[in-house]
N, CA, C and O atoms as CSV, one atom per row, in Angstrom:
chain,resi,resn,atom,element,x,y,z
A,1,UNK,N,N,53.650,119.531,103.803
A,1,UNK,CA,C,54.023,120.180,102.572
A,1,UNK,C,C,54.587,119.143,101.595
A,1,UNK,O,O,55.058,118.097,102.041
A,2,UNK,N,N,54.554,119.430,100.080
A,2,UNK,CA,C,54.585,118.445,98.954
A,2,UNK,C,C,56.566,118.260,99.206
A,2,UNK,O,O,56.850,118.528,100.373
A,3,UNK,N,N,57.596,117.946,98.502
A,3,UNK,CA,C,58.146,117.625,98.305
A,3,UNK,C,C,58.545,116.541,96.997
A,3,UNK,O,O,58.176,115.367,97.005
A,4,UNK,N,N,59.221,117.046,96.076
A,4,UNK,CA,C,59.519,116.257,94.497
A,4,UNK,C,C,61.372,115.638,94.800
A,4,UNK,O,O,62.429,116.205,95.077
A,5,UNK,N,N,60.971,114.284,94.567
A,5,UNK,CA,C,62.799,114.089,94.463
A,5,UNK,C,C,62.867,113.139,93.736
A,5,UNK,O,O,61.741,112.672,93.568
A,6,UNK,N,N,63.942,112.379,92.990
A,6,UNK,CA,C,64.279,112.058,91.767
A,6,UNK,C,C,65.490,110.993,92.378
A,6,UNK,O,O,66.666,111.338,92.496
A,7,UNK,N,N,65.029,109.801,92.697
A,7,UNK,CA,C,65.891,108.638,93.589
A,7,UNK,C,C,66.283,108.909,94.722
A,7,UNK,O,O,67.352,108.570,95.229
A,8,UNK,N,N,65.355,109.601,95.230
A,8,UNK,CA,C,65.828,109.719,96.815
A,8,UNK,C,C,66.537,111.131,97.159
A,8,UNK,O,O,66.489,111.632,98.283
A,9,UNK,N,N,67.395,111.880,95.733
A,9,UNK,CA,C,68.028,113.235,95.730
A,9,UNK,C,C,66.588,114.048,95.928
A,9,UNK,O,O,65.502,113.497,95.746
A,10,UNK,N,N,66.743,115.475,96.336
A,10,UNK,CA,C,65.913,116.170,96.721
A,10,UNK,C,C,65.699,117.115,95.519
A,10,UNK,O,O,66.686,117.844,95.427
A,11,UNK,N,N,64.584,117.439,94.353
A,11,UNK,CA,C,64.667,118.521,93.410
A,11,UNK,C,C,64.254,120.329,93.870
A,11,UNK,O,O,64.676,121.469,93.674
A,12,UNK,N,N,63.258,119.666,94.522
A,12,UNK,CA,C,62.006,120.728,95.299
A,12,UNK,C,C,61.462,120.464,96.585
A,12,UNK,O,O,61.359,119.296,96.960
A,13,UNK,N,N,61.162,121.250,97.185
A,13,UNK,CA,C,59.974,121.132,98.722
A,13,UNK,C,C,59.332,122.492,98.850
A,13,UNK,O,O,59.959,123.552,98.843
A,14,UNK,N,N,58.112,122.374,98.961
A,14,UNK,CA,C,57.249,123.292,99.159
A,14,UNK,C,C,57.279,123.946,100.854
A,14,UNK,O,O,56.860,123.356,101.850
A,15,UNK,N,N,57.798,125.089,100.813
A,15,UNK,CA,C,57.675,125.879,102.118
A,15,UNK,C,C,56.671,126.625,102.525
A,15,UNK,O,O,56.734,127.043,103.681
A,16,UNK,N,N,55.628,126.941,101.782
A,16,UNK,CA,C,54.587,127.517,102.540
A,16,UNK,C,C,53.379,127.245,100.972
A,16,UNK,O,O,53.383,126.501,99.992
A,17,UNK,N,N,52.364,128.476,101.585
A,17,UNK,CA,C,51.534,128.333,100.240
A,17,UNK,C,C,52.170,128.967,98.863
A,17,UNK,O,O,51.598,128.815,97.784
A,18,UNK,N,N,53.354,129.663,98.989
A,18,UNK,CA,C,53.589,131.078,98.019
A,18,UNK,C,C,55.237,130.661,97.770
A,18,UNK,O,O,56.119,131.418,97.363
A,19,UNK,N,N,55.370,129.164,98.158
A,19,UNK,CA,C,57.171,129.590,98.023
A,19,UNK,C,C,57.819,127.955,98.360
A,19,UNK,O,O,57.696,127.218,99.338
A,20,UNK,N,N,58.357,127.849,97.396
A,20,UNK,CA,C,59.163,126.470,97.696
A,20,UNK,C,C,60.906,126.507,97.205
A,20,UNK,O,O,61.379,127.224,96.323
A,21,UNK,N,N,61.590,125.588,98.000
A,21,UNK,CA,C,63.255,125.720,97.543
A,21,UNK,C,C,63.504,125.145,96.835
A,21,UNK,O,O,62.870,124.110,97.039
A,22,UNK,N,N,64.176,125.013,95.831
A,22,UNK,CA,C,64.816,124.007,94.735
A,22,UNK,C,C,66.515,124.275,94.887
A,22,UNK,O,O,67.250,125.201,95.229
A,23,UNK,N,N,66.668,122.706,94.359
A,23,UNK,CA,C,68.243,122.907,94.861
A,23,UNK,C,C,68.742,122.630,93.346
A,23,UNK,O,O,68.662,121.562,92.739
A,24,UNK,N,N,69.333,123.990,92.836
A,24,UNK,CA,C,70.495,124.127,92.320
A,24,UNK,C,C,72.020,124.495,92.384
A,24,UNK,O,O,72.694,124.832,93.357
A,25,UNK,N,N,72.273,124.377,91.426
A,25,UNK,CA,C,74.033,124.593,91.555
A,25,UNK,C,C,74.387,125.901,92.201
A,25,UNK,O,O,73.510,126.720,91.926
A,26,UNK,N,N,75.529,126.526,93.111
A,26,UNK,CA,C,75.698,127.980,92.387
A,26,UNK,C,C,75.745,128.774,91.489
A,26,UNK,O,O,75.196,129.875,91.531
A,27,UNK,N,N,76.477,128.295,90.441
A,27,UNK,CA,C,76.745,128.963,89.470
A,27,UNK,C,C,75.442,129.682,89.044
A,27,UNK,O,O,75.345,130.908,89.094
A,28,UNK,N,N,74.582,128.984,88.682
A,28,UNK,CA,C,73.011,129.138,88.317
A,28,UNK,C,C,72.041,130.065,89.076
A,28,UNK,O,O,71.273,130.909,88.615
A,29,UNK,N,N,72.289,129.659,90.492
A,29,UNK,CA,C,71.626,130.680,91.524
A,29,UNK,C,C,72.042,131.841,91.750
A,29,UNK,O,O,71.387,132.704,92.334
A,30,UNK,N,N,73.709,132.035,91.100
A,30,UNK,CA,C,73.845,133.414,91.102
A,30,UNK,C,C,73.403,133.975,89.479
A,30,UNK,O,O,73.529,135.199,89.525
A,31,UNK,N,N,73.133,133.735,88.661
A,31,UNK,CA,C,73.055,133.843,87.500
A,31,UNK,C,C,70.736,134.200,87.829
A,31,UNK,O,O,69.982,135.049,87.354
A,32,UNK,N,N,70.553,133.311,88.583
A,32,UNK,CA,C,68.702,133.898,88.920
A,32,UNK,C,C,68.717,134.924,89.850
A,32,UNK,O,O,67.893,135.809,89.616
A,33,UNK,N,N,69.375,135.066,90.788
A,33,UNK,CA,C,69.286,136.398,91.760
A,33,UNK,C,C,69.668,137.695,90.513
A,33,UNK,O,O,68.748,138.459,90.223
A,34,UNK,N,N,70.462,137.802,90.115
A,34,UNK,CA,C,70.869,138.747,88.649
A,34,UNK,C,C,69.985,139.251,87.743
A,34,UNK,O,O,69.743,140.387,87.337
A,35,UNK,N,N,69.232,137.360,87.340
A,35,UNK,CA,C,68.209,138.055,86.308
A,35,UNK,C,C,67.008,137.997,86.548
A,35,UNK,O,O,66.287,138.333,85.608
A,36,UNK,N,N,66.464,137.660,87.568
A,36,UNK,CA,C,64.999,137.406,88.245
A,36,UNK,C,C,64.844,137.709,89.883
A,36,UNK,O,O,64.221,136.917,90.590
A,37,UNK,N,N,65.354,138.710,90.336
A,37,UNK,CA,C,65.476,138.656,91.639
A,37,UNK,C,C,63.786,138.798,92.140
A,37,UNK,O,O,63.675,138.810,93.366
A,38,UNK,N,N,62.815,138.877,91.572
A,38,UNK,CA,C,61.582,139.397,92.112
A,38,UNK,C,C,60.831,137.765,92.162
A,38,UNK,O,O,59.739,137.610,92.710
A,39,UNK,N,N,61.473,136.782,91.610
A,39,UNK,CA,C,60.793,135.693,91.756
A,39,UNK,C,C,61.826,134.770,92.914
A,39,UNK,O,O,61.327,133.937,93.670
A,40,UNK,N,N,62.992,135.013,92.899
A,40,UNK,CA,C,64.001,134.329,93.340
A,40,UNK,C,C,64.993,135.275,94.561
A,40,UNK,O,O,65.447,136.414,94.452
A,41,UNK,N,N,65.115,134.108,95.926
A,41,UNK,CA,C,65.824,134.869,96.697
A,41,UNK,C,C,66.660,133.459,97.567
A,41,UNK,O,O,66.424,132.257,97.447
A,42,UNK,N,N,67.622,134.112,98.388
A,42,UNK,CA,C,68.295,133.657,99.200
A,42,UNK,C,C,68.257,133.626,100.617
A,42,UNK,O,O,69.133,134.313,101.143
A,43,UNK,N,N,67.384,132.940,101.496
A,43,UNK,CA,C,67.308,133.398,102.832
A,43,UNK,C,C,68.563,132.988,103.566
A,43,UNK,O,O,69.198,132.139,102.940
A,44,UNK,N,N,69.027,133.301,104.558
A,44,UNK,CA,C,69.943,133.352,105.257
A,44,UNK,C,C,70.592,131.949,105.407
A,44,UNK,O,O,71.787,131.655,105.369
A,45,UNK,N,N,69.464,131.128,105.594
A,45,UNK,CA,C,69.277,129.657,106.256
A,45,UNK,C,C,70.130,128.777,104.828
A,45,UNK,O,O,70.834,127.771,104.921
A,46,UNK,N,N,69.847,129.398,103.814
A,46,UNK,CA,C,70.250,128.525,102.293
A,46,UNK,C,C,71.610,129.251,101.551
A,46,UNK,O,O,72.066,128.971,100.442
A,47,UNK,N,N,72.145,130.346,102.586
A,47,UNK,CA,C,73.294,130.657,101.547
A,47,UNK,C,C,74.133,129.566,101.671
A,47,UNK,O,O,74.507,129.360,100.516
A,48,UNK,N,N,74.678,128.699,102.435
A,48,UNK,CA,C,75.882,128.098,102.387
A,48,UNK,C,C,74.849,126.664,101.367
A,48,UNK,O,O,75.330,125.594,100.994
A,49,UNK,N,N,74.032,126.931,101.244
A,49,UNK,CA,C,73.249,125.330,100.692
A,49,UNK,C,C,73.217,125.664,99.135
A,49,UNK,O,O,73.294,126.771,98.603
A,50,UNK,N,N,73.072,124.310,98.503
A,50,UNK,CA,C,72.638,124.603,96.678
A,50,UNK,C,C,70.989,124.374,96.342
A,50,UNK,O,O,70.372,123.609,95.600
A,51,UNK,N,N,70.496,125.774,97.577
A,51,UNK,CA,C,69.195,125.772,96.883
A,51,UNK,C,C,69.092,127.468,97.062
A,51,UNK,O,O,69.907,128.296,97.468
A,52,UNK,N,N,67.549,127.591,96.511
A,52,UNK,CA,C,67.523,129.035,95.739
A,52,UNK,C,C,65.226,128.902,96.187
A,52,UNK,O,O,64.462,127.957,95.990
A,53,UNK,N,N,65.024,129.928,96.626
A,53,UNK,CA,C,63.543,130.037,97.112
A,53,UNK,C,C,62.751,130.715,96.217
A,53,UNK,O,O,62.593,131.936,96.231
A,54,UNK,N,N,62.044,129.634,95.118
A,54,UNK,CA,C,61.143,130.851,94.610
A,54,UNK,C,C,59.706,130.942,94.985
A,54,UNK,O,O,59.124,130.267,95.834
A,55,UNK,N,N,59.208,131.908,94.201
A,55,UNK,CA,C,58.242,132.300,94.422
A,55,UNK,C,C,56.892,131.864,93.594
A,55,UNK,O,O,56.444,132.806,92.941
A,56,UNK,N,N,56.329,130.944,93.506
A,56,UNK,CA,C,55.430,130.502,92.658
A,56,UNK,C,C,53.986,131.308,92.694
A,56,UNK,O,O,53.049,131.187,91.905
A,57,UNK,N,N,54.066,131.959,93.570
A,57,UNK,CA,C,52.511,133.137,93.255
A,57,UNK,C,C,52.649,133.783,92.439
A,57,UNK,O,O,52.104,133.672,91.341
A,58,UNK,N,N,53.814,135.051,92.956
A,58,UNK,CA,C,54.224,136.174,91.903
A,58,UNK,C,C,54.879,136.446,91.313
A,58,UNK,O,O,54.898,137.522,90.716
A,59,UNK,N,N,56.136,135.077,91.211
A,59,UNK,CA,C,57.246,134.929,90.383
A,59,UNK,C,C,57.000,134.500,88.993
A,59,UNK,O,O,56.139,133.655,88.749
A,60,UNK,N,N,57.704,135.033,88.091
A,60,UNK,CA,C,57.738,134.474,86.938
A,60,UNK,C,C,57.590,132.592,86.800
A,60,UNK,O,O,58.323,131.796,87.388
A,61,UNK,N,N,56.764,132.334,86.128
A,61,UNK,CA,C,56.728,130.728,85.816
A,61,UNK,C,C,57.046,129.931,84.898
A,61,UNK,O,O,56.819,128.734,84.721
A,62,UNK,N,N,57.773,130.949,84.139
A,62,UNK,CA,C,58.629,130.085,82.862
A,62,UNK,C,C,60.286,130.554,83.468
A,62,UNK,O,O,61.215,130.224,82.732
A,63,UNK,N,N,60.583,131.192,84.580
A,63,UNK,CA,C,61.443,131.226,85.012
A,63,UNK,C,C,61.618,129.896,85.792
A,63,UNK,O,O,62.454,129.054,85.465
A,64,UNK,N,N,60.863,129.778,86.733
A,64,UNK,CA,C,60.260,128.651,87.336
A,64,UNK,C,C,60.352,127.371,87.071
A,64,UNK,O,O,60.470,126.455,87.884
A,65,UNK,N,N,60.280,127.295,85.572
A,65,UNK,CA,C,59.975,125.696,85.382
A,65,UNK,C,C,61.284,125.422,84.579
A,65,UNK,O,O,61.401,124.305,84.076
A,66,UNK,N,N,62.180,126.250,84.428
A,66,UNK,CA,C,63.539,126.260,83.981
A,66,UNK,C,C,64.230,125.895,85.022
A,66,UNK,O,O,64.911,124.874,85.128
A,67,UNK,N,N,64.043,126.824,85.894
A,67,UNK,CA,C,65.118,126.006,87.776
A,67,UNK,C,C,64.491,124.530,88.157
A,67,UNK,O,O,65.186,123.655,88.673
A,68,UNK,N,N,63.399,124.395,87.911
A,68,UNK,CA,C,62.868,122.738,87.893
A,68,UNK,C,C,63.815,122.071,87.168
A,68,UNK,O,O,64.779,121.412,87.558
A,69,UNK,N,N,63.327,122.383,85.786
A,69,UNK,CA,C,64.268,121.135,84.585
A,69,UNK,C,C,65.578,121.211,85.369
A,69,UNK,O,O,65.884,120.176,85.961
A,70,UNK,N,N,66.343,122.177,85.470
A,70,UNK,CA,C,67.840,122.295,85.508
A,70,UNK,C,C,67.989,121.465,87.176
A,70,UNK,O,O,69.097,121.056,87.523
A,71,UNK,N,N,66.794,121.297,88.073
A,71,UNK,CA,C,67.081,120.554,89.225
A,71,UNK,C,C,67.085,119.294,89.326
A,71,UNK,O,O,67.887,118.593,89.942
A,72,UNK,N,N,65.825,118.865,88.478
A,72,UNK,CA,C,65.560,117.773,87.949
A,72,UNK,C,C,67.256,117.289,87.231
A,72,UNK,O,O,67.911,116.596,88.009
A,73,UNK,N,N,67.889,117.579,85.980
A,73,UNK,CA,C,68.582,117.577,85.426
A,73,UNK,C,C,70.184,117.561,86.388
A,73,UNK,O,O,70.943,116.599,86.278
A,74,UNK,N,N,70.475,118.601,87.178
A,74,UNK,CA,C,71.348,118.350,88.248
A,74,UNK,C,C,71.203,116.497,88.901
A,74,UNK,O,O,72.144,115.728,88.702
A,75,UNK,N,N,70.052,116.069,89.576
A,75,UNK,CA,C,69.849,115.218,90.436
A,75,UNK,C,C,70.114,113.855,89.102
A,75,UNK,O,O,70.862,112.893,89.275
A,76,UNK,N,N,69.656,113.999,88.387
A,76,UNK,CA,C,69.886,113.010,87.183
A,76,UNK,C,C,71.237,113.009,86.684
A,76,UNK,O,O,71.500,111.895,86.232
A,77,UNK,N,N,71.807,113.488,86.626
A,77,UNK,CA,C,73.668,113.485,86.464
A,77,UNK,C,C,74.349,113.005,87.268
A,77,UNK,O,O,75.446,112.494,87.042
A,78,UNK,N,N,73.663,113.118,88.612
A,78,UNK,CA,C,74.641,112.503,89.369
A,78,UNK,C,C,74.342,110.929,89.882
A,78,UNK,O,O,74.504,110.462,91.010
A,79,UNK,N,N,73.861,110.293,88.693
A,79,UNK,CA,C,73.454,108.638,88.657
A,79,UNK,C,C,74.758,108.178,88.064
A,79,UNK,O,O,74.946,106.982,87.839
């Protein structure tokens, strides 16, 4: 499976054909479960973690490429 990271920090990894994790902040991941829960979820394995599972089949994709920038953008701040 693909995997995107930004100096070695981790942005994204692809978990199957239909679904990859991106690691954002909390604050943010509770703010996408709220307003996008049909693209975005929390499996058990990632609550204590700062990532968030979406859904790239049937999830929204301008939702999508907003939790990118903002992961991308997380991993770049902390240079």
């Amino acid at each position: 499976m693909s995997e995107w990271r930004y100096h070695g920090r981790l942005i994204a990894r692809q978990l199957d054909d239909a679904h990859l994790v991106v690691r954002i902040d909390f604050d943010f991941r509770r703010s996408l479960m709220q307003s996008d829960p049909d693209t975005f979820s929390i499996p058990n394995r990632y609550a204590k973690h700062m990532m968030v599972v979406a859904d790239f089949v049937q999830g929204n994709e301008d939702a999508i490429e907003d939790v990118l920038d903002n992961a991308w953008q997380l991993q770049r701040s902390a240079d």
